[in-house]
KOLRO-503055 format. One record per residue: residue number from 1; residue in three letters; chain; x, y, z of N, C-alpha, C, O, CB in turn. Coordinates in steps of 0.1 Angstrom, whole numbers. Glycine has a CB too. Example, Ala and Ser with C-alpha at 12.3 -4.5 7.8 and 13.67 -1.06 7.14 Angstrom:
# KOLRO-503055
+-----+-----+---+-------+-------+-------+-------+-------+-------+-------+-------+-------+-------+-------+-------+-------+-------+-------+
!   k !   r ! c !   n_x !   n_y !   n_z !  ca_x !  ca_y !  ca_z !   c_x !   c_y !   c_z !   o_x !   o_y !   o_z !  cb_x !  cb_y !  cb_z !
+-----+-----+---+-------+-------+-------+-------+-------+-------+-------+-------+-------+-------+-------+-------+-------+-------+-------+
!   1 ! ALA ! A !   132 !   -57 !    78 !   123 !   -45 !    78 !   132 !   -33 !    78 !   142 !   -33 !    85 !   113 !   -45 !    90 !
!   2 ! SER ! A !   128 !   -22 !    71 !   137 !   -11 !    71 !   129 !     0 !    79 !   134 !    11 !    80 !   141 !    -6 !    57 !
+-----+-----+---+-------+-------+-------+-------+-------+-------+-------+-------+-------+-------+-------+-------+-------+-------+-------+
END
This chain:
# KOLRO-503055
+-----+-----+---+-------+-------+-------+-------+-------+-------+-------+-------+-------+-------+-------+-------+-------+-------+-------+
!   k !   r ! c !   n_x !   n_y !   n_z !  ca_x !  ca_y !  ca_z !   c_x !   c_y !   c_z !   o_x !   o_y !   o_z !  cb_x !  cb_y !  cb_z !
+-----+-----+---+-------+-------+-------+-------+-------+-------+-------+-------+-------+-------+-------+-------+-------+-------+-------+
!   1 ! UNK ! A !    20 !   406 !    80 !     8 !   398 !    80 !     7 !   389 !    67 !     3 !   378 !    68 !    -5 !   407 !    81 !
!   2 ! UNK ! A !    12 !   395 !    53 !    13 !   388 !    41 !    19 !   372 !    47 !    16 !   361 !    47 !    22 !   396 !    30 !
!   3 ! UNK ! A !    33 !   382 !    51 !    43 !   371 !    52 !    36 !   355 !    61 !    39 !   344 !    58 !    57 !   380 !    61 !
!   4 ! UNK ! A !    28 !   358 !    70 !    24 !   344 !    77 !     7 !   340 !    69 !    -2 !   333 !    75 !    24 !   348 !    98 !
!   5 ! UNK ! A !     6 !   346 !    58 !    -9 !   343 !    54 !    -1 !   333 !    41 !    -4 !   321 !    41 !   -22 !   360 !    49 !
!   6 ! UNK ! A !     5 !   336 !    36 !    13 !   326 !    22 !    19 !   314 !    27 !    20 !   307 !    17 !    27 !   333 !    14 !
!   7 ! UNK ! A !    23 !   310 !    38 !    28 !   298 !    41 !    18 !   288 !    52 !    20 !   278 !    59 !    44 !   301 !    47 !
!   8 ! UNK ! A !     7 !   295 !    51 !    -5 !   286 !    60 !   -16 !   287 !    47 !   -23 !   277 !    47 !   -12 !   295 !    79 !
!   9 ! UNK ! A !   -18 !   293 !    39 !   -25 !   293 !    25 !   -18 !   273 !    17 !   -24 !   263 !    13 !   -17 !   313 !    13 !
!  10 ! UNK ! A !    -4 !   276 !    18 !     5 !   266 !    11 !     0 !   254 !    18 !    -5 !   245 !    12 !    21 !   270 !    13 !
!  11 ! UNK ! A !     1 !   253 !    34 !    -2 !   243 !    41 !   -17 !   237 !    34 !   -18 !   226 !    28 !    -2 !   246 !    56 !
!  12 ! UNK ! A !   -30 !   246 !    35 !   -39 !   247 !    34 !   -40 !   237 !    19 !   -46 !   227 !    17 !   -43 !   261 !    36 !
!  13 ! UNK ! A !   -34 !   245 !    12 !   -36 !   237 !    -5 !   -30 !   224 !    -5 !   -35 !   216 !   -12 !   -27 !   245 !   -19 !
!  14 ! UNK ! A !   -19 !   219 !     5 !   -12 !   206 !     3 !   -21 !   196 !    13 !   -19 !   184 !    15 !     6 !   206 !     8 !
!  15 ! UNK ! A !   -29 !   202 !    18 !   -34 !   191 !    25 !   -50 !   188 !    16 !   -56 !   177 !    15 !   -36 !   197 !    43 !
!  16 ! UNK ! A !   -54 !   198 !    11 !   -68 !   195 !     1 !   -61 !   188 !   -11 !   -67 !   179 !   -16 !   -77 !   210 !    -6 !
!  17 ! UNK ! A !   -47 !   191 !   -16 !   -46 !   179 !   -29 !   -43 !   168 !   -23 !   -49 !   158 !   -29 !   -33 !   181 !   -41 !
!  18 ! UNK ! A !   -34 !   163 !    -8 !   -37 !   153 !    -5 !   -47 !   141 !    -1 !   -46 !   129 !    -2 !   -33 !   156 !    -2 !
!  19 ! UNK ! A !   -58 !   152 !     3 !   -75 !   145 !     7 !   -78 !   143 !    -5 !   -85 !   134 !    -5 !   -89 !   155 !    14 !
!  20 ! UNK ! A !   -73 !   149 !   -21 !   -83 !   147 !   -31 !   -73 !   139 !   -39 !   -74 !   136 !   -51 !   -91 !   161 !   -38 !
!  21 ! UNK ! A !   -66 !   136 !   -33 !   -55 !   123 !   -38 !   -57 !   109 !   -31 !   -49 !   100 !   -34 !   -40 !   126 !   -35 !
!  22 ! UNK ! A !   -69 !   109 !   -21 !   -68 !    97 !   -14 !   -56 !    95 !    -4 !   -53 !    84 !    -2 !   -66 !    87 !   -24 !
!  23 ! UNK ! A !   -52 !   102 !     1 !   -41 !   100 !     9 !   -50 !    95 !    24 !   -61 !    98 !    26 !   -29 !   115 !    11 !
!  24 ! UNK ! A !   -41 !    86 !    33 !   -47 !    85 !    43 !   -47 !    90 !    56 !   -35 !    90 !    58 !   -47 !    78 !    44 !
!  25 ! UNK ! A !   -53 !    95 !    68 !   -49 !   107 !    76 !   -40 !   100 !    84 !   -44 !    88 !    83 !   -61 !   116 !    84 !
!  26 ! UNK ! A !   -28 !   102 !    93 !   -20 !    97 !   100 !   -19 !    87 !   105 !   -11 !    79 !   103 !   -18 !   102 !   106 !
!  27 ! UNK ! A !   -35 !    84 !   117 !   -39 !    80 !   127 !   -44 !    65 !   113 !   -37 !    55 !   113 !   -51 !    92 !   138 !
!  28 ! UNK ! A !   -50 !    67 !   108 !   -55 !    59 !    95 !   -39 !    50 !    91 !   -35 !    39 !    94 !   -62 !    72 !    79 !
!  29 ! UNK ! A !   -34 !    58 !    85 !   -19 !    50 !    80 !   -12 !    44 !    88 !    -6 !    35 !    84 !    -8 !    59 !    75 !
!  30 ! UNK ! A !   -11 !    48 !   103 !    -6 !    44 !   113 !   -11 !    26 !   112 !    -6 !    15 !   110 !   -11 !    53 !   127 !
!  31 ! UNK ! A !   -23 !    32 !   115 !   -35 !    17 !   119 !   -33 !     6 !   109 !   -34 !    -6 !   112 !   -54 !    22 !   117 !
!  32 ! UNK ! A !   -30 !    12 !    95 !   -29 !     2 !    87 !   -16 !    -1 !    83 !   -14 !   -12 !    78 !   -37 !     5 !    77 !
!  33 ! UNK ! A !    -8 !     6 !    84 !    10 !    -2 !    84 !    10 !   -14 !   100 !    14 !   -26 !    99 !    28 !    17 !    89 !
!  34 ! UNK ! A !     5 !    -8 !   112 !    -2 !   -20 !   118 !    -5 !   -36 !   113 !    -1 !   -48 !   114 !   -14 !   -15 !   119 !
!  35 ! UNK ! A !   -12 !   -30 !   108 !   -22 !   -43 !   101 !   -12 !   -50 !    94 !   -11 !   -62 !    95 !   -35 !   -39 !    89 !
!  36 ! UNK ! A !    -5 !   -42 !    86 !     1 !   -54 !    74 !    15 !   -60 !    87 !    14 !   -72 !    91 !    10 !   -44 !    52 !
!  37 ! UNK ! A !    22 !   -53 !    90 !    36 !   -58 !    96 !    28 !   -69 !   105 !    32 !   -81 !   104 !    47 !   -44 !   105 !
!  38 ! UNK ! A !    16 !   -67 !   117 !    10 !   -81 !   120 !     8 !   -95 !   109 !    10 !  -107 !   110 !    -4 !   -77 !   124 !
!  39 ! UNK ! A !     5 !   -88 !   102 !     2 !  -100 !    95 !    10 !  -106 !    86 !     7 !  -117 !    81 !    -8 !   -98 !    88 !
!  40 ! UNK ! A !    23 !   -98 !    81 !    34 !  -105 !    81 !    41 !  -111 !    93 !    44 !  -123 !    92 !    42 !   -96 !    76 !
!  41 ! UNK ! A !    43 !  -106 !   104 !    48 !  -114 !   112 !    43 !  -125 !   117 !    51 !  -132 !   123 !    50 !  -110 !   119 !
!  42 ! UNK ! A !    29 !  -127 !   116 !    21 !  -140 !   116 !    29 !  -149 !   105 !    27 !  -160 !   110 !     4 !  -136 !   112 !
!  43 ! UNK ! A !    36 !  -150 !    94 !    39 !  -156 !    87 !    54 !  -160 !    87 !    60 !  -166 !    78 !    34 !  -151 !    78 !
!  44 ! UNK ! A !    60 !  -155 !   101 !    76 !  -156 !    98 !    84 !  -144 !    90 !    96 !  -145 !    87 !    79 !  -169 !    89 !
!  45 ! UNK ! A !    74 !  -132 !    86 !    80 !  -123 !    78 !    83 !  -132 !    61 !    92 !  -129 !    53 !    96 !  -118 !    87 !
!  46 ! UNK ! A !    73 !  -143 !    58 !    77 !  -141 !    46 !    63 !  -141 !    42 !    53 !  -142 !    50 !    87 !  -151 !    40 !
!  47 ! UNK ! A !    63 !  -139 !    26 !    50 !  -141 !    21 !    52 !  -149 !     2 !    62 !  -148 !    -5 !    42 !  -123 !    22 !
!  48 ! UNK ! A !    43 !  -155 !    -1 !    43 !  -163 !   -10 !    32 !  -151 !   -23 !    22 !  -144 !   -22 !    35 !  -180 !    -3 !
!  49 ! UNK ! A !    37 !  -154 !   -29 !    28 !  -146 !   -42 !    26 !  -148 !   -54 !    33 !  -158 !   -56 !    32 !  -136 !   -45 !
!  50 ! UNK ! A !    19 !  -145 !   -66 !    20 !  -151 !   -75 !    25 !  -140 !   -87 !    20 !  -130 !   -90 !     8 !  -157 !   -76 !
!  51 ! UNK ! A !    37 !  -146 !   -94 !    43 !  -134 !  -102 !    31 !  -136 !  -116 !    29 !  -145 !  -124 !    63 !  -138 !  -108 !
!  52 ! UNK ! A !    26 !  -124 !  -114 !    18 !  -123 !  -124 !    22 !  -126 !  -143 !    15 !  -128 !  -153 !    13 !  -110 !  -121 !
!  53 ! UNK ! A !    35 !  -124 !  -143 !    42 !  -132 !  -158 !    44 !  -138 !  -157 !    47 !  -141 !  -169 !    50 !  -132 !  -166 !
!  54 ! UNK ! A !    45 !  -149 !  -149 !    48 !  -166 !  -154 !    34 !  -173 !  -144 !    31 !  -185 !  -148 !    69 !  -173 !  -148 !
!  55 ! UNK ! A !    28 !  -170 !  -137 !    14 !  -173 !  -127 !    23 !  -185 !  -120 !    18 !  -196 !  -120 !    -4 !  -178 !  -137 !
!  56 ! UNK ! A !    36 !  -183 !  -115 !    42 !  -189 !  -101 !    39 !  -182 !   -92 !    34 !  -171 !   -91 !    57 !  -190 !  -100 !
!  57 ! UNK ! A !    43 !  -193 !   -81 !    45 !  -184 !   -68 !    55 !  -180 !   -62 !    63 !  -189 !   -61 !    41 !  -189 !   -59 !
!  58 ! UNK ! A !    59 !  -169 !   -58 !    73 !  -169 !   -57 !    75 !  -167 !   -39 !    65 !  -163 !   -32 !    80 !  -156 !   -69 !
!  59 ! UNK ! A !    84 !  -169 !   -33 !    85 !  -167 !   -17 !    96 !  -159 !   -16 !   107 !  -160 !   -21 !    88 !  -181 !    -7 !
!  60 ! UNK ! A !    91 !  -149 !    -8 !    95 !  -132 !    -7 !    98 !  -131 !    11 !    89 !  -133 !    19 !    78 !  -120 !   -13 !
!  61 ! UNK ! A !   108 !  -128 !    15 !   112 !  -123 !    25 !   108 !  -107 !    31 !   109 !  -100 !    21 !   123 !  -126 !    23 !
!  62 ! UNK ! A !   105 !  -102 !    42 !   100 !   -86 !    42 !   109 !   -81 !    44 !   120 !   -87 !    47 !    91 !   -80 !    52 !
!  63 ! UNK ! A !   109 !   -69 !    42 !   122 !   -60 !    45 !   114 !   -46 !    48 !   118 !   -40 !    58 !   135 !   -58 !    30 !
!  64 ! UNK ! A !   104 !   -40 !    42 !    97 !   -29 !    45 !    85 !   -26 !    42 !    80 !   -35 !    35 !   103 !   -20 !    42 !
!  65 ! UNK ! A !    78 !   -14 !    46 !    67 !   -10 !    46 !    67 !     0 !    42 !    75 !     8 !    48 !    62 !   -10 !    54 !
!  66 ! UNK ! A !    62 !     5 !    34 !    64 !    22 !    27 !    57 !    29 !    34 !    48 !    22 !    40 !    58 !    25 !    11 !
!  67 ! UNK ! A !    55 !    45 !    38 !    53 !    53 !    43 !    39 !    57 !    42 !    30 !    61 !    49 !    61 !    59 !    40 !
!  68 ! UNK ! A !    41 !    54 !    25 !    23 !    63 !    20 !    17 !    50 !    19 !    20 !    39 !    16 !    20 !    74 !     2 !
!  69 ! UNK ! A !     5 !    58 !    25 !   -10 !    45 !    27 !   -21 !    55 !    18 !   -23 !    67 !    21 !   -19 !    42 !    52 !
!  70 ! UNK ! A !   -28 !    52 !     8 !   -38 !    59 !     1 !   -52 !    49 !     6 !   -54 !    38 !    11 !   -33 !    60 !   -17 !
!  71 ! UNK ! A !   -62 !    59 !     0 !   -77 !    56 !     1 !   -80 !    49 !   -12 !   -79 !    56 !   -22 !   -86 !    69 !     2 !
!  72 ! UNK ! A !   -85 !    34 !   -16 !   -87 !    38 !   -30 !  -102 !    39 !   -35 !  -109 !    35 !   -26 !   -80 !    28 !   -38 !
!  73 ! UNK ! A !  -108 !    43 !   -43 !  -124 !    45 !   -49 !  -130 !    38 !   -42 !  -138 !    44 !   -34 !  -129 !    41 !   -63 !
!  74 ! UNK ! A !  -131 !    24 !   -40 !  -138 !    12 !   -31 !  -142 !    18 !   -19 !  -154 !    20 !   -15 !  -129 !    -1 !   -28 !
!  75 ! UNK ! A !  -127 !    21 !   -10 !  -129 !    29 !     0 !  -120 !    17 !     9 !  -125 !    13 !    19 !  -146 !    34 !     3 !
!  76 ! UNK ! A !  -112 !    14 !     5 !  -100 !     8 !    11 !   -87 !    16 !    10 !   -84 !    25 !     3 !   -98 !    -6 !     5 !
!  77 ! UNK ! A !   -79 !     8 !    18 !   -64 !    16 !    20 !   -55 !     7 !    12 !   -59 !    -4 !     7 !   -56 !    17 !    39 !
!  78 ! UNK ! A !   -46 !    12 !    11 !   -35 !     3 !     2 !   -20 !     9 !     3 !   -18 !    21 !     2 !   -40 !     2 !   -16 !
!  79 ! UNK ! A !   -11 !    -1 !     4 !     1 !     6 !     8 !    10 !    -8 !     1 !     7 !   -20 !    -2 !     2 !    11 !    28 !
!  80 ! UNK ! A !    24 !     0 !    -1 !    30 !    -9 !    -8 !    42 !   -18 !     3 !    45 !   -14 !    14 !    37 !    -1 !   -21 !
!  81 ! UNK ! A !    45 !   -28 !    -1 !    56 !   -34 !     7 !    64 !   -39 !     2 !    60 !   -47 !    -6 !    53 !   -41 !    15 !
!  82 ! UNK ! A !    82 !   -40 !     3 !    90 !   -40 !     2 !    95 !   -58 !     7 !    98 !   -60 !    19 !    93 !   -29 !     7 !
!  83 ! UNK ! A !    96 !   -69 !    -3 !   101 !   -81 !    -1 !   113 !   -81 !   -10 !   116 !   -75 !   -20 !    91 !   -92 !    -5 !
!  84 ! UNK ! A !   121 !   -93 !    -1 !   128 !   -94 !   -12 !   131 !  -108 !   -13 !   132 !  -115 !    -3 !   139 !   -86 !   -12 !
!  85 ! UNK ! A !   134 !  -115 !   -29 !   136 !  -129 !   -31 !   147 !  -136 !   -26 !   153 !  -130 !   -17 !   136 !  -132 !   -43 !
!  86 ! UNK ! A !   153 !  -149 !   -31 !   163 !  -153 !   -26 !   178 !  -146 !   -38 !   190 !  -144 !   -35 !   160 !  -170 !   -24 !
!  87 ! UNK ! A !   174 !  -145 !   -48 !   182 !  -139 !   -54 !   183 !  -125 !   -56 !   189 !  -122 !   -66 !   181 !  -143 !   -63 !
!  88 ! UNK ! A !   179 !  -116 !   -48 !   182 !  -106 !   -45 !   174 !   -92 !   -48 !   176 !   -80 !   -45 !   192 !  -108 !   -48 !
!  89 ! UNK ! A !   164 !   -99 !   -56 !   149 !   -89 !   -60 !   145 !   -83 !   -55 !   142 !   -87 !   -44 !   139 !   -93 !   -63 !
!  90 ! UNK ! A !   140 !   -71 !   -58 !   132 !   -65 !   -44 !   118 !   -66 !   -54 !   116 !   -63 !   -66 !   138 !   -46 !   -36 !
!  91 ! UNK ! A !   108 !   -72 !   -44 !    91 !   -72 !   -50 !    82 !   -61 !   -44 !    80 !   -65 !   -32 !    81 !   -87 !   -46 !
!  92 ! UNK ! A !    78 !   -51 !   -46 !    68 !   -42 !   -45 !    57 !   -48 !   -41 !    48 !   -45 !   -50 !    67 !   -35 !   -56 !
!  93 ! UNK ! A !    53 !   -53 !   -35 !    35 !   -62 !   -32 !    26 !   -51 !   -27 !    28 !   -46 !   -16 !    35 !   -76 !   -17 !
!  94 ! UNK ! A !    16 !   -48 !   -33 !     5 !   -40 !   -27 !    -5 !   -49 !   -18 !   -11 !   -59 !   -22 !    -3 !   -31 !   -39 !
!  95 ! UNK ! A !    -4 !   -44 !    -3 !   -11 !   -48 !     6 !   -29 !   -39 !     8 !   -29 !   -27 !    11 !     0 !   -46 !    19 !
!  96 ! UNK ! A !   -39 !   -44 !     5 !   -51 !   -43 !     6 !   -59 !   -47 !    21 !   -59 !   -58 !    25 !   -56 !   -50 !    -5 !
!  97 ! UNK ! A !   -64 !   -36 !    26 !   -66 !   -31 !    36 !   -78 !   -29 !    39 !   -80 !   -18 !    37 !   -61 !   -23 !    36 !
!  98 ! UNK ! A !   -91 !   -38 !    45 !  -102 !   -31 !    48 !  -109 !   -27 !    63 !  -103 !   -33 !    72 !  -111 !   -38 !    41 !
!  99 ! UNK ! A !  -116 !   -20 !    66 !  -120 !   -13 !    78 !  -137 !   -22 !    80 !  -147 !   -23 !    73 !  -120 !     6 !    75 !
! 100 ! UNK ! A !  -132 !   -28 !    94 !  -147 !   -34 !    93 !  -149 !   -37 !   112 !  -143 !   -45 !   119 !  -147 !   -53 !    80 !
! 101 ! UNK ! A !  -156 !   -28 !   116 !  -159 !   -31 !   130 !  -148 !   -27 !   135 !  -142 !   -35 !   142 !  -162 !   -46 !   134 !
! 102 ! UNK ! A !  -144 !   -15 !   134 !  -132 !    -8 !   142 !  -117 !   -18 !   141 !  -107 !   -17 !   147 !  -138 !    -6 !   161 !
! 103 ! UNK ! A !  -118 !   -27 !   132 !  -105 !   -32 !   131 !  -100 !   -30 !   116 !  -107 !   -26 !   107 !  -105 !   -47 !   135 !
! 104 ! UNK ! A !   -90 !   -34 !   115 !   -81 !   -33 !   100 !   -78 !   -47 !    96 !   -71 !   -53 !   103 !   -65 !   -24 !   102 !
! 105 ! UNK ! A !   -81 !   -53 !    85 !   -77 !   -66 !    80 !   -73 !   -65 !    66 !   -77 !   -58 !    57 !   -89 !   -77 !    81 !
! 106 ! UNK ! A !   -61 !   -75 !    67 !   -55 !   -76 !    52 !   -66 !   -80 !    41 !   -73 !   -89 !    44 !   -42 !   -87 !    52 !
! 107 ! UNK ! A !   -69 !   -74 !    28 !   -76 !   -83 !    24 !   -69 !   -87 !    10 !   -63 !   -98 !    12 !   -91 !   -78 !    24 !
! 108 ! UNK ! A !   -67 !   -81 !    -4 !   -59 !   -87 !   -15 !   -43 !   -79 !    -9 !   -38 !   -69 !    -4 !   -67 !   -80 !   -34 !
! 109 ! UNK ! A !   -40 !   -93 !   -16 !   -23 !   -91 !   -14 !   -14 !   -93 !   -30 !   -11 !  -104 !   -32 !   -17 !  -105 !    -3 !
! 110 ! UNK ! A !   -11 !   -86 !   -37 !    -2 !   -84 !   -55 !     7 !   -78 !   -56 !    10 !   -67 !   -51 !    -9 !   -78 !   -66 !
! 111 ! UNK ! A !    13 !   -86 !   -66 !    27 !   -82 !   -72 !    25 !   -70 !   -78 !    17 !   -72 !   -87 !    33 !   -93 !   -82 !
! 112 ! UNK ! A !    29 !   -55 !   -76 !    27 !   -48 !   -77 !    40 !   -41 !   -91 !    38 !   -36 !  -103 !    24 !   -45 !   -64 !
! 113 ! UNK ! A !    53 !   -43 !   -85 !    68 !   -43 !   -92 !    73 !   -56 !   -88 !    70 !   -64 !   -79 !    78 !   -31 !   -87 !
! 114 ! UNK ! A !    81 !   -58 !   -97 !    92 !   -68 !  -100 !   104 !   -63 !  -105 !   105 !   -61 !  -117 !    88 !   -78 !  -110 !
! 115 ! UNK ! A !   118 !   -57 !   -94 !   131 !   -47 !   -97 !   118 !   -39 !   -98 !   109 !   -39 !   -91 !   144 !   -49 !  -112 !
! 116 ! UNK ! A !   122 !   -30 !  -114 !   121 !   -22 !  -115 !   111 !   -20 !  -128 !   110 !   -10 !  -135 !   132 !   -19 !  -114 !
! 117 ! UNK ! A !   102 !   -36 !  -131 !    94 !   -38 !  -137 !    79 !   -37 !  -131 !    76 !   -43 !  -122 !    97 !   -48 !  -142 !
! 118 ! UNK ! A !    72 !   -28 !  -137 !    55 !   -26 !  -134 !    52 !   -45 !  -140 !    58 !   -50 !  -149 !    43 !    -9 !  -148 !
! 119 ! UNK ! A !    42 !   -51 !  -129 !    39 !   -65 !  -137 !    24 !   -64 !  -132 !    16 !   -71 !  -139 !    48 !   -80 !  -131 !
! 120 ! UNK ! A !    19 !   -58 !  -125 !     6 !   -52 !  -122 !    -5 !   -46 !  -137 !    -6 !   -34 !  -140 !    10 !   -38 !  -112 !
! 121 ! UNK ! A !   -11 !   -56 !  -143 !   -21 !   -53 !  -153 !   -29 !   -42 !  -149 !   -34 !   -44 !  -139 !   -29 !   -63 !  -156 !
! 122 ! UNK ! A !   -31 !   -33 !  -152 !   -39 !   -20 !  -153 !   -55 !   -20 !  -151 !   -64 !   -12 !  -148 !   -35 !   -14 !  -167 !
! 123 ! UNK ! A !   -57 !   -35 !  -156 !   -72 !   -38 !  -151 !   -71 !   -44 !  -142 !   -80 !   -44 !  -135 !   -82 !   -45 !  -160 !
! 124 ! UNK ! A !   -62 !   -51 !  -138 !   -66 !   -59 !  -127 !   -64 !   -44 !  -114 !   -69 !   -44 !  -103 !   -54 !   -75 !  -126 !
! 125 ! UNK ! A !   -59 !   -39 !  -116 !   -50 !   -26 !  -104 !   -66 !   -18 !  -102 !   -71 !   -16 !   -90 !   -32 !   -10 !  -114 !
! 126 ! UNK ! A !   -74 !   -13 !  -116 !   -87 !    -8 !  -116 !   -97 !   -19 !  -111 !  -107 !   -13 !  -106 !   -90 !    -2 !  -130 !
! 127 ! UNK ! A !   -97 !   -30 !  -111 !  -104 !   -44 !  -103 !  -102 !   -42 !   -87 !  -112 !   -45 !   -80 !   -96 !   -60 !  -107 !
! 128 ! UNK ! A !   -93 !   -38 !   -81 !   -85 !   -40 !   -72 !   -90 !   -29 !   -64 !   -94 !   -30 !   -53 !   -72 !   -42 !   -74 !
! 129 ! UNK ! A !   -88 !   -20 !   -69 !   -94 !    -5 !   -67 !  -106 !    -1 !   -62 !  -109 !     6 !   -52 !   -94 !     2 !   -77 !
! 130 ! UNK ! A !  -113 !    -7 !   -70 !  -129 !    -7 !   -73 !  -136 !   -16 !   -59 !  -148 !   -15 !   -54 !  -132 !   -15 !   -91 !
! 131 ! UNK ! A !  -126 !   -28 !   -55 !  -139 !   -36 !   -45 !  -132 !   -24 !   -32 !  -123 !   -16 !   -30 !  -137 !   -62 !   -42 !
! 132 ! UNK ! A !  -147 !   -32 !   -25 !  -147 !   -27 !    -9 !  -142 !   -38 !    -1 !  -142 !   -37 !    11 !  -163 !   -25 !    -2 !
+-----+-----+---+-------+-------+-------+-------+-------+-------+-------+-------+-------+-------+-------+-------+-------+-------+-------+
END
């Protein structure tokens, strides 16, 4: 009886640090990887952005969608996405996500990484966070 009470206890705890991590429930993440790949493909799969160190724009081709979709304080979703430049960059863009009348709409779109560089100001990420 131990033996099947310790590995449903385990489940039990990974799913409360996930709820208290903002994670989003399946059906939620589903809905909102949805949302963004629409709305990239509305664009040809590319998207235009602004590199927050030099305040260009730069034009980013898609290549992916990351897996994890979180909740953030505001009470939006946010999930990261995978572009890449013409020289061979890969850009991290966090896609902003809100829930309004049973649908999902993109709402802020930012340079999140650049390679392997954070370019995402820390206030602006807590700005970003914070709206609804």
């Amino acid at each position: 009886m131990i033996r099947h009470f310790l590995p449903i206890s385990l489940a039990v705890a990974v799913s409360i640090a996930a709820a208290s991590c903002g994670a989003a429930d399946s059906d939620e993440a589903t809905a909102v990887r949805a949302a963004i790949t629409d709305s990239i493909a509305s664009q040809q799969n590319r998207v235009s952005v602004t590199d927050p160190r030099t305040n260009t724009p730069i034009q980013l081709e898609f290549d992916h969608v990351h897996e994890g979709v979180t909740t953030t304080p505001g009470g939006r979703q946010v999930a990261c996405v995978d572009f890449r430049a013409a020289d061979g960059t890969i850009y991290d863009i966090d896609y902003y996500i809100g829930h309004e009348n049973g649908s999902y709409r993109v709402g802020d779109i930012v340079m999140h990484k650049a390679g392997d560089e954070e370019v995402l100001p820390s206030s602006e990420r807590a700005r970003l966070d914070a709206a609804q």
